[in-house]
Kinemage of the C-alpha trace (Angstrom):
@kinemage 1
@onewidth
@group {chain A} dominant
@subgroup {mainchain}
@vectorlist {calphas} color= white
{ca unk a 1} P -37.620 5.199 -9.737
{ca unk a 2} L -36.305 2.236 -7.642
{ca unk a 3} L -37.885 -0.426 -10.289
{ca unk a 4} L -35.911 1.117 -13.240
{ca unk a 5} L -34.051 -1.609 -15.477
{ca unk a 6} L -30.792 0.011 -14.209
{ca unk a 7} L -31.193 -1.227 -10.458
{ca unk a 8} L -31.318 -4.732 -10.909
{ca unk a 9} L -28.526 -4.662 -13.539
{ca unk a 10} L -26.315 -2.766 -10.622
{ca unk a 11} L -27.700 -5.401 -7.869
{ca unk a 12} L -27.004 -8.471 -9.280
{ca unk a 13} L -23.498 -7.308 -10.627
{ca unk a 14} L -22.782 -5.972 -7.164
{ca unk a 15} L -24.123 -8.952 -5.724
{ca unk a 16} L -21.600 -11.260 -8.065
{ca unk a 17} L -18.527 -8.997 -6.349
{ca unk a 18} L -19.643 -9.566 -3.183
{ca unk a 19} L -19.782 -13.646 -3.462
{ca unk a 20} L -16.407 -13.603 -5.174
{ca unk a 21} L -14.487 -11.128 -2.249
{ca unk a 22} L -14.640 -12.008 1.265
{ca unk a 23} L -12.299 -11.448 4.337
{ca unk a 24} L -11.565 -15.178 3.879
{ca unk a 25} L -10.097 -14.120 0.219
{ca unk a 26} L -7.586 -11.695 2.236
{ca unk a 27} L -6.533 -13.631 5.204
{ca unk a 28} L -6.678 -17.003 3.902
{ca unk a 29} L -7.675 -20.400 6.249
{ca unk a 30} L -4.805 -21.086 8.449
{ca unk a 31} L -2.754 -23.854 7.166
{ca unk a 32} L -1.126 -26.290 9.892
{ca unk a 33} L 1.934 -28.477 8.945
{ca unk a 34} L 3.401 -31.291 10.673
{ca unk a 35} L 5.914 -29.396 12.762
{ca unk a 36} L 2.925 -27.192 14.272
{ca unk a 37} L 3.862 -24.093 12.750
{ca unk a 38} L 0.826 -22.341 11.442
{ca unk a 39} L 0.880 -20.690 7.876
{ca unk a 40} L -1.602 -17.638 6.619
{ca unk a 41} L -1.674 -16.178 3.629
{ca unk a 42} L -2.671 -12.647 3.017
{ca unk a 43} L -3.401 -12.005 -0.595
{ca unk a 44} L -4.301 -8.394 -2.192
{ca unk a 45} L -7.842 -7.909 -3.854
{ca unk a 46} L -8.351 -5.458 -6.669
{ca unk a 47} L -11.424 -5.259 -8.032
{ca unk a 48} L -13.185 -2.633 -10.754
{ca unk a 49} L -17.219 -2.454 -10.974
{ca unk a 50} L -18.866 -0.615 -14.411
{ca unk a 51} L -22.350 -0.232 -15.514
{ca unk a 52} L -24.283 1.785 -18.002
{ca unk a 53} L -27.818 1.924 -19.712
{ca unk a 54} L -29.871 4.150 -21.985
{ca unk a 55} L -33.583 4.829 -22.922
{ca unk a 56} L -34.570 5.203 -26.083
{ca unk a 57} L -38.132 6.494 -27.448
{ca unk a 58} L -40.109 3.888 -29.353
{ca unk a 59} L -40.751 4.666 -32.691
{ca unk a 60} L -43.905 2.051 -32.762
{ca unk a 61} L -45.585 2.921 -29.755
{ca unk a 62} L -45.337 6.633 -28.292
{ca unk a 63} L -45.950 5.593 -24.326
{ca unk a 64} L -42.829 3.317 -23.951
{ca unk a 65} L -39.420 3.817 -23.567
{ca unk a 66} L -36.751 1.123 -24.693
{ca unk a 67} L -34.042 0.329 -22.117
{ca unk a 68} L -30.629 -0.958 -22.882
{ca unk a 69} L -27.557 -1.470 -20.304
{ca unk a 70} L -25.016 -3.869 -19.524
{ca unk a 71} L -22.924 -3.899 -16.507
{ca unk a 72} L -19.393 -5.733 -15.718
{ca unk a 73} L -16.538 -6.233 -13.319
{ca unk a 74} L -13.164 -7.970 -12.568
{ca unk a 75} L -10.876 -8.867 -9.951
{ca unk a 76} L -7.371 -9.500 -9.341
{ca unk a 77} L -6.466 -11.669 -6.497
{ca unk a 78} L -2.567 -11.792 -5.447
{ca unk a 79} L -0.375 -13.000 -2.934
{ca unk a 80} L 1.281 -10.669 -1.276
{ca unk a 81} L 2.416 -12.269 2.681
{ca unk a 82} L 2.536 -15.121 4.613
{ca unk a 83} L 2.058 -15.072 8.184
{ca unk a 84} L 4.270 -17.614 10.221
{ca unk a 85} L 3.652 -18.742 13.339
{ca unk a 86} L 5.897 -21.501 14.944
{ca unk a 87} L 6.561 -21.789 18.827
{ca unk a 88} L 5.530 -18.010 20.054
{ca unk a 89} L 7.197 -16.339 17.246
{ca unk a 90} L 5.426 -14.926 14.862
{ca unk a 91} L 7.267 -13.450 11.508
{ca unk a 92} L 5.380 -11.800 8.919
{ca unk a 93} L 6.965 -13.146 5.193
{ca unk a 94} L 6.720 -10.728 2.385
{ca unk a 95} L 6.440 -11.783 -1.225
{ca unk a 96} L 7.846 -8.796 -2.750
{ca unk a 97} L 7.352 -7.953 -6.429
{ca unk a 98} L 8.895 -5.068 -7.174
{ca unk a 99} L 12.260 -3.489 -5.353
{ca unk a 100} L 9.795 -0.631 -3.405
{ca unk a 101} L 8.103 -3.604 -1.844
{ca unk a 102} L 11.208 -4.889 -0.627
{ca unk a 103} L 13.007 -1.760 0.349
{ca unk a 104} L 9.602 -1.479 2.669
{ca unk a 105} L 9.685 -5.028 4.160
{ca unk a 106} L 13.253 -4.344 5.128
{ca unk a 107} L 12.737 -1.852 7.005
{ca unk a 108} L 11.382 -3.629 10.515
{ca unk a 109} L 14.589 -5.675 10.037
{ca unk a 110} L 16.669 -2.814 9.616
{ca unk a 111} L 14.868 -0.775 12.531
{ca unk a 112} L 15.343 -3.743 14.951
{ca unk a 113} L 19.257 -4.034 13.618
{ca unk a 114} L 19.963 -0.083 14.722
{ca unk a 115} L 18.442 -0.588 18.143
{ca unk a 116} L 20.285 -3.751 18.748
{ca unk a 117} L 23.631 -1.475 18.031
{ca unk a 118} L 22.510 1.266 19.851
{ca unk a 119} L 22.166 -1.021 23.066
{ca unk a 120} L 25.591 -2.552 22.408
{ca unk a 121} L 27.221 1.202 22.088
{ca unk a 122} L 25.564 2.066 25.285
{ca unk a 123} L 26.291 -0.870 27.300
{ca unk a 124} L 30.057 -0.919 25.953
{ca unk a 125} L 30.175 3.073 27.348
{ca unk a 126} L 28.949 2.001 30.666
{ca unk a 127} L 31.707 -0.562 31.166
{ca unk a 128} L 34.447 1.722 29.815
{ca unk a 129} L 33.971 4.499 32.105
{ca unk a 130} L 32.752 2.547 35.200
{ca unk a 131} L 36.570 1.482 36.098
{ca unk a 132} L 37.549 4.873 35.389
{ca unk a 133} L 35.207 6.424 37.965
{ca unk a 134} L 36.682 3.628 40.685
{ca unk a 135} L 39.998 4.877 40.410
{ca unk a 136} L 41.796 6.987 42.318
{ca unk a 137} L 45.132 8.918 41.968
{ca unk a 138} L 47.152 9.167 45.123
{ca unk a 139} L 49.373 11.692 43.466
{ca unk a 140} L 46.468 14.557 43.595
């Protein structure tokens, strides 16, 4: 069964997807610039695979079968990140398309932004009531 018409069709189109998509088609070659900040872009691969045949009985000869099949696929390639490295920091930068892609790229931002005020409310507590705990009332 392995040298049916149908296997090679499905190899070699398999074969084409897997030349065309790569790791190095997600995370893209590191681009330096002058500055020495490093630049990597992450892209997002979509990619569809179909394939179909048939046998049909010959009407000339009675011992062969006819085979006919045809095979396809596509792929979408698209930017969706940059990674940014310059001096220790790294920073991930989103190319958002539609508003739920940048509702969820804000969200590290706005995470980091509540803890930020939630040390500032706690460290503003602690120097309120430390005087009041130093204090003393002579009059009790």
């Amino acid at each position: 069964m392995s040298d049916h018409p149908i296997h090679g069709l499905m190899d070699t189109t398999l074969e084409k997807i897997k030349s065309m998509v790569d790791v190095n088609t997600v995370i893209g070659d590191p681009i330096v610039t002058p500055d020495g900040t490093t630049i990597i872009p992450v892209s997002k691969i979509v990619y569809g695979f179909a394939s179909g045949g048939s046998e049909f009985a010959s009407k000339h000869q009675t011992n062969s079968n006819l085979f006919g099949g045809g095979g396809g696929a596509g792929v979408t390639i698209n930017p969706v990140a940059f990674i940014a490295i310059s001096h220790g920091d790294v920073k991930l930068l989103n190319i958002a398309t539609d508003t739920n892609e940048k509702a969820i790229a804000l969200v590290p931002e706005l995470f980091d932004k509540i803890v930020s005020l939630i040390k500032k409310d706690k460290s503003k507590e602690k120097q309120e009531t430390k005087p009041e705990e130093g204090l003393s009332d002579p009059t009790v």
